[in-house]
N, C-alpha and C positions, 0 to 999 in steps of 0.2 A: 534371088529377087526378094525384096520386102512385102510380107503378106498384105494386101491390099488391106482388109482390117486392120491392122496395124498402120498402114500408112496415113487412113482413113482417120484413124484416132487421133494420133498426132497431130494430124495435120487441123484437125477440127478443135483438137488443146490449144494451139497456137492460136487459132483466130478468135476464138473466145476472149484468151489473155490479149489480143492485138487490139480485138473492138473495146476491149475495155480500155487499155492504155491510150489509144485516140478519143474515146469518150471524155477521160479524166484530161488527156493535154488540152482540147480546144476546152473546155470549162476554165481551165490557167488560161489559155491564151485568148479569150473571149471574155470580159470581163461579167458578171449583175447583172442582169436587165434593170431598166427603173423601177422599186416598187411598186407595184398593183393598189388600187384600194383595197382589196382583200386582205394583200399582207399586211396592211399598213392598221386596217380593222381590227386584225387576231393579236396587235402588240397591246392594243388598248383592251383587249377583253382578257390580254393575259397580266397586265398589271392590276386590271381589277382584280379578276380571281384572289391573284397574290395578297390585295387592301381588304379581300374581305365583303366588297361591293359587290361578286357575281359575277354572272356571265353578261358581264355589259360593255358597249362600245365605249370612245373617246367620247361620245356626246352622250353619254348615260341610255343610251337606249339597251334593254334588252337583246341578247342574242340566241336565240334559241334552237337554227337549224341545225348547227352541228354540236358537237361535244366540244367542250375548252380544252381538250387534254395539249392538240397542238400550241396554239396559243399560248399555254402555259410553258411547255418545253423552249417554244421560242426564246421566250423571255426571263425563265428562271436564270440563265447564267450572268445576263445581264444586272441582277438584282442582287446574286450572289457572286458573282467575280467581276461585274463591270463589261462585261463582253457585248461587242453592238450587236443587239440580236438581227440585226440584217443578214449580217456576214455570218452566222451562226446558223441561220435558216439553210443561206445558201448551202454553208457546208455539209450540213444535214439532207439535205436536196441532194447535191451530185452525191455523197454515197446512196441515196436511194434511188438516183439513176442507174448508178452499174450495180446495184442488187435489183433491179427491175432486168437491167439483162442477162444477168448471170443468172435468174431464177427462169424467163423466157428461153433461155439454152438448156438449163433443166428438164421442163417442162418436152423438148423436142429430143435428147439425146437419150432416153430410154426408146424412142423411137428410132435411134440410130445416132452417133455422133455427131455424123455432118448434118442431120436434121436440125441438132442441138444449135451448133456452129451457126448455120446459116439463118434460122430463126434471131438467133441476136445481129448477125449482120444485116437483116434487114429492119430491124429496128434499130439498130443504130443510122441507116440509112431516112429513116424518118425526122429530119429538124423538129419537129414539134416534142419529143421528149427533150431532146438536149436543151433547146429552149426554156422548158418548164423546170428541167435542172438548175437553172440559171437565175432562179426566183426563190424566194421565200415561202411558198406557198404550202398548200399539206395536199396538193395532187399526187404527186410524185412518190412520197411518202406513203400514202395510203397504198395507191397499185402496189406497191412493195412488197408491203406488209400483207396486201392479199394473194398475191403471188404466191408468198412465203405460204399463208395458210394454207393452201390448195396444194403446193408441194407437200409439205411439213404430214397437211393431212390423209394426204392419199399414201405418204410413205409408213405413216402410224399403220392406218389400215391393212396395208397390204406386209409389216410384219404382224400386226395383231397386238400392237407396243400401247401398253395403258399410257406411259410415263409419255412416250410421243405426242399421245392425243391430248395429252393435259400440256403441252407446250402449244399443241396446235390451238389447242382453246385460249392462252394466252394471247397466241399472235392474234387470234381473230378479236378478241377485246381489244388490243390495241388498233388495230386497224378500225375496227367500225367509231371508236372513241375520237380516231382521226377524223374518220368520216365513211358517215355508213355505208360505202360505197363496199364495201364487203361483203352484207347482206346476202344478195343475190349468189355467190359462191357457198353459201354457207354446207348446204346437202354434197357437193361435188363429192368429197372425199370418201362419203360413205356409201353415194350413187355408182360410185369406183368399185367398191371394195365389193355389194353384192353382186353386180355384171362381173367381175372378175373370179367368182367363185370362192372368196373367201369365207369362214364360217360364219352365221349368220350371230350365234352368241356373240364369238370374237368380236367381230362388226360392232355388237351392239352396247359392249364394254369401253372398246375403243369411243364410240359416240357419247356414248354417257359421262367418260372424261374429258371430253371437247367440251359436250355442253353445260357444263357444271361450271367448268371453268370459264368458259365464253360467260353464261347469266351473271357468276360473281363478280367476274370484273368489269361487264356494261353495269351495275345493279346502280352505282352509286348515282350517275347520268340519269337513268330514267326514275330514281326517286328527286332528285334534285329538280328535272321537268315537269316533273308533277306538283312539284310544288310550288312551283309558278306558275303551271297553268292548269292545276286537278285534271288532266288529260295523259293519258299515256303515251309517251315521245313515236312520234311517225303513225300512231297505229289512231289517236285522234277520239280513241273510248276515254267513256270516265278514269279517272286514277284510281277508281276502285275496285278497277281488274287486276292491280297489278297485285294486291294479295293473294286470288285463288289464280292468278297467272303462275306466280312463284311456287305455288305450292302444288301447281300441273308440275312444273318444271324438278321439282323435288321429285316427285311420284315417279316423272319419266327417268329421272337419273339414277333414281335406284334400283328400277326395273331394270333398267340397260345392266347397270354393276352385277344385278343379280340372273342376266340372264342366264350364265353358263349351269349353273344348278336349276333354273327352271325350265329347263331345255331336259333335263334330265331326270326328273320324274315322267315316274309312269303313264300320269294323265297326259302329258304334254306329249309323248312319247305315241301314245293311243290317237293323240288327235290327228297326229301326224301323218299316222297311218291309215287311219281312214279319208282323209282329206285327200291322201294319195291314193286312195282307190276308189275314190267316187270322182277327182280330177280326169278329163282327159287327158291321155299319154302328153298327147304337144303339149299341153298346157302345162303338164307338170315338167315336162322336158326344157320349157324354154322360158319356166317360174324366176329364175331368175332376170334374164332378161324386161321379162314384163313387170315385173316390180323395178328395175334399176330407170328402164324408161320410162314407164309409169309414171314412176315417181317423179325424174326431170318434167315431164311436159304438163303432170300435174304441179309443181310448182312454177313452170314457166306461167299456165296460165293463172295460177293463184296471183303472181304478181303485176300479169297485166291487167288483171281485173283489178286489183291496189294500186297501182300507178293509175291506171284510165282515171280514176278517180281523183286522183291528186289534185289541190287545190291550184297549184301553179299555173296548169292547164286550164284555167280559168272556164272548164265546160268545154272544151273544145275537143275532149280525147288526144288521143295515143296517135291514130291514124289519120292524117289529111296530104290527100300529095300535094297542096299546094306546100304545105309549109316543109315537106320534103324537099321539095324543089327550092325551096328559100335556102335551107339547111346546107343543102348541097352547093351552091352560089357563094354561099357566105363563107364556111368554113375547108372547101374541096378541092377548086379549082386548082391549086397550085400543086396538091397531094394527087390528083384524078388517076396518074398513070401508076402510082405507088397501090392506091385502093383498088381497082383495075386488076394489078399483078396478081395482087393480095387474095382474093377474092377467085380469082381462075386458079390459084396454088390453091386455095381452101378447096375447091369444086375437084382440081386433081388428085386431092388426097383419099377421094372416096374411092377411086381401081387401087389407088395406093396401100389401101388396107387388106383390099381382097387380096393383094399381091404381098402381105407380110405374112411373119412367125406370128405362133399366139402369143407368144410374150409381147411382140409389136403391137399387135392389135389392141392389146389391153391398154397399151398407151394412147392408140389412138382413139380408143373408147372414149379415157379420161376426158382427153381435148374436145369430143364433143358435146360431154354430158357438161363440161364448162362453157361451153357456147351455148347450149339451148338453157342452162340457167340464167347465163350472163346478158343474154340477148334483151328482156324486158327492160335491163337498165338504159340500155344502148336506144331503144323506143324511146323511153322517156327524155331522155337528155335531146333527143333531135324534136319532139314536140315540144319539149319546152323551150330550144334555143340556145342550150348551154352548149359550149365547148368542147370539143371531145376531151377534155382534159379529167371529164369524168369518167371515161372507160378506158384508160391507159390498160387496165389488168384486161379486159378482152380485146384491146389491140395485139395484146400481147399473144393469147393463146390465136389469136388469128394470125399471125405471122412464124407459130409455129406449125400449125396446119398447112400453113400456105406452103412452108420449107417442104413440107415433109410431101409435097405435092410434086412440086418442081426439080425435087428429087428422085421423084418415079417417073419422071419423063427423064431426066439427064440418064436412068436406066436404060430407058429404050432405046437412047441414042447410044448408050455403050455396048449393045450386043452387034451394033453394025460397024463398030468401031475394030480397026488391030490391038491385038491384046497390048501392045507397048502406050498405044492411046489409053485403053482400059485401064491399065494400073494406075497411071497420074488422072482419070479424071475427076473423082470426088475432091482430091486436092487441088488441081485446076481451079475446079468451079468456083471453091471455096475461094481462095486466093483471086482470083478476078471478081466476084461478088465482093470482097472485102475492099477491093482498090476502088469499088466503084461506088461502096458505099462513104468510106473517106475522103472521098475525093467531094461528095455531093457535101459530106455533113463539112468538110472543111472551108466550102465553098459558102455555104449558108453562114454557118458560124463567124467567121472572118470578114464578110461584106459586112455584117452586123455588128461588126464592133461598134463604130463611131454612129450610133444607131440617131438617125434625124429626130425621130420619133422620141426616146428617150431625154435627148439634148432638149426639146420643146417642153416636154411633158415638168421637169427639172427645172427650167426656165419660169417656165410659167407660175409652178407651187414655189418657188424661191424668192421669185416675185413680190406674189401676195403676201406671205409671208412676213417678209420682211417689210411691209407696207404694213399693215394692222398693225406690227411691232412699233412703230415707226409715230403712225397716226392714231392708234386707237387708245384709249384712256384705262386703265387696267383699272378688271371689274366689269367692263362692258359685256353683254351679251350679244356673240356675233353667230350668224347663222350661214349654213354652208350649204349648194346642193351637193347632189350625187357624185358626177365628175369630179374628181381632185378633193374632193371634201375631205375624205380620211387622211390623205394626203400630205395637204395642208395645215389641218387641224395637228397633225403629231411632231407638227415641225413649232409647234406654238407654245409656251412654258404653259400648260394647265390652270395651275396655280394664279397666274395673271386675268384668267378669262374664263367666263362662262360659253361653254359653245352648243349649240343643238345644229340638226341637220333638218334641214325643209326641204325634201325631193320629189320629184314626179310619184306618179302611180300607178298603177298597169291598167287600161279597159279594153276588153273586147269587141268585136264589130258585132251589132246588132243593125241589122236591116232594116229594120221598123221603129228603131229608139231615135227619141225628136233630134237628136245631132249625129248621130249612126253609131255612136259607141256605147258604151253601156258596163256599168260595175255588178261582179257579179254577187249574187243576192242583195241587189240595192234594186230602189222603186228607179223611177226611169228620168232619167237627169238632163236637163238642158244650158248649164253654164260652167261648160268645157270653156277653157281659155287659151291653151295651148299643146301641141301634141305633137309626136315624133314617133317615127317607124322607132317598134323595137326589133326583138331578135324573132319573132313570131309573125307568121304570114299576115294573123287576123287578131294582132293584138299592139296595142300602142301605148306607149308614157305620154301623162296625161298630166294636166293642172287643170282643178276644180275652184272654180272661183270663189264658192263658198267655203270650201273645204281648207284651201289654200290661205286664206284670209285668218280662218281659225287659228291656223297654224302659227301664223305669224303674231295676232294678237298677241296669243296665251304663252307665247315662247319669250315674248318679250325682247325683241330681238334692236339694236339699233343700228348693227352693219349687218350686210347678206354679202353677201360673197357668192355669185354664179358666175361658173366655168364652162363653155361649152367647148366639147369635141368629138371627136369617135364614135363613141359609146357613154349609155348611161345618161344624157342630160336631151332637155330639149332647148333649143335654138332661140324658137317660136317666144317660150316664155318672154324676154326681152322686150317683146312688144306691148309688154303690160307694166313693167318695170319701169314705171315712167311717174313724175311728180304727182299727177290727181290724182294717182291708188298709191300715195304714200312713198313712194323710192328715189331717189334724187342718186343718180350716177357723181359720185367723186373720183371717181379713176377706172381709165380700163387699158387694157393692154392685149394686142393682138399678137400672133408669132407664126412664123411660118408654115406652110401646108405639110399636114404630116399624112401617111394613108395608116387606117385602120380599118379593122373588116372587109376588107376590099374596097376601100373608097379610101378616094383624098378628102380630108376633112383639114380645118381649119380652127385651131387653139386659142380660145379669148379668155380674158379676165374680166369680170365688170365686175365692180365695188359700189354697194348704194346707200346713202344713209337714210337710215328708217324711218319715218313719220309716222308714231302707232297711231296718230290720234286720223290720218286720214288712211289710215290702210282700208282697201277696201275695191271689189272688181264687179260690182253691179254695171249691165250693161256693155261690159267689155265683149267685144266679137270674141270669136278663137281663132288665133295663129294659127297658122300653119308653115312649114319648107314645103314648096313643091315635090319633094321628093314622098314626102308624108300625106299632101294629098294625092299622090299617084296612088302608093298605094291601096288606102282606102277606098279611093274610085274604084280602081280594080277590083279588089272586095266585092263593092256593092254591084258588081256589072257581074260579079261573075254568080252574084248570089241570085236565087231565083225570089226569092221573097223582097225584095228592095222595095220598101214603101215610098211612092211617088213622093209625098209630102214632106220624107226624110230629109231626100234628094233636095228638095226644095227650101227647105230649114238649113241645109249647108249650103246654097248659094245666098243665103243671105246675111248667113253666120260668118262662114269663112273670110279672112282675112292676109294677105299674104305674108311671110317673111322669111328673109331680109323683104323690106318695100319693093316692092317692082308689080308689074300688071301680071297680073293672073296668065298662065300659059295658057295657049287659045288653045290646044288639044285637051286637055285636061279641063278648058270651059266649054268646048262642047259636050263631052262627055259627059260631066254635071247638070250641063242643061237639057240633055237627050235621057236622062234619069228623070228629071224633073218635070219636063213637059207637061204631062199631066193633073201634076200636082197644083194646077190654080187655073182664073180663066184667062190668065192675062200671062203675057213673058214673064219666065225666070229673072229675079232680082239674080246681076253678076255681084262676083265676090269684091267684096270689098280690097283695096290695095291699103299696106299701111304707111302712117305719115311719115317723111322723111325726116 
């Protein structure tokens, strides 16, 4: 009979190699998604690079949250061979899909083969990567890359290999250059190496060629940052840390290179030994330990005090379960029993360990000391509203946990099992988890070919398009929102047209601000004119009638171009877009109902030609969708501070749109806020003109 280790191995070789071969066939038989604005963003920041011009969009604006390095890779082939950087993303995409699971099956088969195995089967059973394959983007790419790192890293470590750690320090320059989403993993490899008992010089050699090489190759990025904004990229101090930052960074690298000789003098020697006889025995027994965890949870929290503080969160922190609960609605339902699994495998992996070799355990160490670093990023992305498409690299180390979880019960089951069941079940498992996971991703990938969604979004930018080509006079300055803007705008000869983007703006709910929203570090504002739910429980896109008016002056603008759908635009605006503020509609176009974020939405074009001379929204109420003031109301009902007169200021302000009467739930609810706030009835919301 074939040794079950043996059987074990094979059979976990094959599904590796199988999820990868079904990975790469449904990418062939699945065609592109439609470009994102995002992709469409990073070609115009990468052709600037190339001219010389910066890190700047197709509308000349600044870009500065992430690094160009993508952006640039997109588009160099194009530049130099002609190659459509669409297709060129893509391709670069799906191989960063299947090096995303072949390094997630890494990550689990020092824990066992079929931990390996079945950790990439269920990531491949997840549609949201192969999707993200299927794009241009630098998500996918970056998880990769940090992946890589974290491998790359812990394996430098744990032989004690300089030459490793100085690749490992590459990868991670590349990765956070994509996008810093690396960060957070940075310590993992060397949080590894001291929990696992390796020499602390070693260790500290090996990091010192990580980090030499990581500082040189981000160095360029964050002088370049600086010098557009004398601030030091993410971290928000003057730029003129970054000299005695560099020269910490110098100090700590040579000390690391030079630890193994000062490890070995006398003094060092002497200190050692008395520290170990004034230490308690535990403490000095389980020194390592307390330094590896330590260290994790001292920086887990070093970064959620960094993140709490992030600008994007507009003041709102890290922790709100409402907007958990938003988080969860938006981006889960369809995933719930996948994250569910995922999550009870993660929880079964803790008897999982107590039940492994020490060689095991040090694997499973790795995977947690990578979750409680990675965890702060995962906070951040759900209060701010983004996508999980930011934590692909800890979806990943959770799906290897989980295996390695769900594999210590498929144990328990085989000691009550006949030995002839016993030998075939790791193979079993594997091989059923694999059909069931192809079967779902073939089933997702393939309804989605002839994607509704895509067809509209295509229709719509082709549209326009080809209408401005058509109608507008070259040399005009035409102005774009959010939705479809970059879009649009890359499909247009440059050279013909001047273009700027006039978008919404993010404000928070304030309970006591004269319209209940409120900009953060701005005096307190009352000519809101339009507003739409964003991706945050207590935060909304916004048009400032003043602000917005600026906009359009100084841009000089004589066509606008707003697209509503999905995401990213507000609806509402439209109700101001009208001839006395300057906007005269020439053409619009509607197209079938498409769903996005879990809702059916509805895909428009309106075209308006500009009147600077009467641009201007003094007096105008604020729009709103019903859906936008639901949830506001809710907000303010559930806030304990709700100033009556607020309440009161939006039944006089608010205006509905599309036109129709104000919904009688949602005008009680307004008016059962407001009550107070005067001696006479609540003014109801205005409806707007047909």
């Amino acid at each position: 009979m074939i040794p079950v280790a043996l059987s074990e191995h094979r059979a976990s070789v094959g599904i590796v190699g199988g999820t990868l071969a079904v990975f790469a066939l449904l990418l062939v038989l699945a065609p592109p998604l439609y470009p994102s604005f995002d992709e469409s963003k990073y070609l115009g920041i990468g052709y600037n690079m190339f001219t010389g011009a910066g890190p700047r969009t197709i509308f000349g604006a600044l870009f500065l949250l992430h690094a160009p390095l993508w952006p640039m890779v997109v588009v160099a082939p194009d530049l130099w061979f002609g190659v459509d950087p669409f297709l060129w993303g893509h391709v670069l995409n799906g191989l960063a899909g299947l090096a995303v699971l072949v390094l997630v099956a890494a990550l689990g088969w020092r824990i066992r083969p079929a931990v390996g195995a079945l950790a990439a089967v269920a990531y491949l059973a997840t549609p949201y990567l192969h999707d993200l394959a299927r794009t241009a983007r630098l998500d996918v790419p970056a998880a990769a890359l940090t992946l890589a790192y974290v491998v790359v890293g812990i394996d430098a470590v744990r032989r004690g290999s300089v030459g490793r750690g100085l690749l490992a320090g590459a990868i991670f320059a590349m990765a956070f250059l994509v996008k810093e989403i690396a960060l957070p993993f940075a310590p993992v490899p060397f949080l590894v190496g001291i929990l696992g008992g390796r020499p602390w010089a070693t260790t500290a050699r090996v990091a010192a060629a990580t980090f030499a090489v990581a500082a040189l190759g981000t160095s360029w990025w964050f002088v370049t940052y600086a010098g557009f904004t004398r601030t030091v990229y993410r971290l928000g101090a003057s730029s003129a840390l970054l000299v005695p930052l560099y020269v910490g960074i110098a100090v700590v690298v040579v000390a690391g290179f030079a630890a193994p000789w000062l490890s070995s003098r006398p003094a060092a020697l002497g200190w050692l030994m008395r520290s170990q006889a004034r230490a308690p025995a535990a403490v000095f027994r389980h020194s390592r330990a307390l330094a590896a965890w330590g260290g994790a949870f001292a920086w887990f929290l070093a970064l959620v005090v960094f993140f709490d503080r992030n600008p994007e969160l507009k003041g709102n922190g890290l922790f709100r379960a409402d907007q958990y609960a938003l988080y969860a609605r938006t981006w889960l339902p369809t995933q719930m029993p996948l994250v569910l699994g995922a999550v009870v495998g993660a929880a079964f992996s803790l008897p999982a360990r107590r039940a492994a070799a020490p060689a095991q355990r040090e694997a499973f160490d790795a995977l947690y000391l990578a979750t409680v670093c990675g965890l702060p990023l995962v906070l951040l992305v759900i209060a701010v509203g983004e996508p999980p498409r930011n934590y692909l690299a800890q979806i990943g180390v959770l799906a290897a946990l989980s295996a390695a979880g769900w594999l210590w019960v498929a144990s328990l089951v085989e000691r009550i099992t006949p030995p002839r069941v016993t030998a075939i079940m790791p193979a079993g498992l594997l091989a059923a988890s694999f059909a069931i996971a192809t079967l779902l991703l073939a089933s997702h990938s393939l309804d989605y070919r002839a994607s509704a969604r895509d067809s509209v979004l295509q229709s719509a930018v082709a549209t326009a398009a080809d209408w401005i080509e058509a109608n507008v006079a070259p040399g005009a300055t035409i102005g774009f929102g959010s939705f479809l803007g970059y879009e649009t705008a890359v499909e247009l000869p440059v050279r013909d047209f001047s273009m700027v983007q006039l978008h919404q703006s993010l404000a928070v709910v304030d309970p006591a601000a004269p319209l209940a929203l409120a900009a953060l570090r701005a005096p307190p504002i009352d000519d809101w004119i339009a507003i739409e739910n964003s991706r945050r429980e207590t935060e909304f896109y916004v048009f400032r009638a003043r602000t917005f008016a600026e906009q359009v002056r100084r841009s000089g603008i004589s066509i606008y171009v707003y697209q509503t759908g999905p995401i990213t635009s507000v609806p509402a605006l439209l109700g101001v877009l009208v001839p006395e503020h300057g906007f005269t509609e020439v053409s619009s176009w509607s197209y079938p109902p498409i769903v996005g974020s879990g809702s059916t939405t509805t895909v428009t074009t309106h075209i308006f030609a500009v009147d600077q001379a009467r641009v201007g929204f003094d007096g105008s109420p604020m729009y709103a969708t019903a859906d936008a003031l639901d949830r506001l109301v809710g907000v303010l009902e559930r806030a304990s501070d709700t100033s009556p007169t607020t309440a009161s200021n939006l039944l006089e302000s608010i205006t509905m749109w599309p036109p129709s009467a104000p919904p009688a739930d949602l005008l009680a609810r307004l008016q059962a806020l407001a009550l107070s706030s005067s001696d006479g009835p609540p003014t109801l919301p205005r409806t707007a003109p047909t």
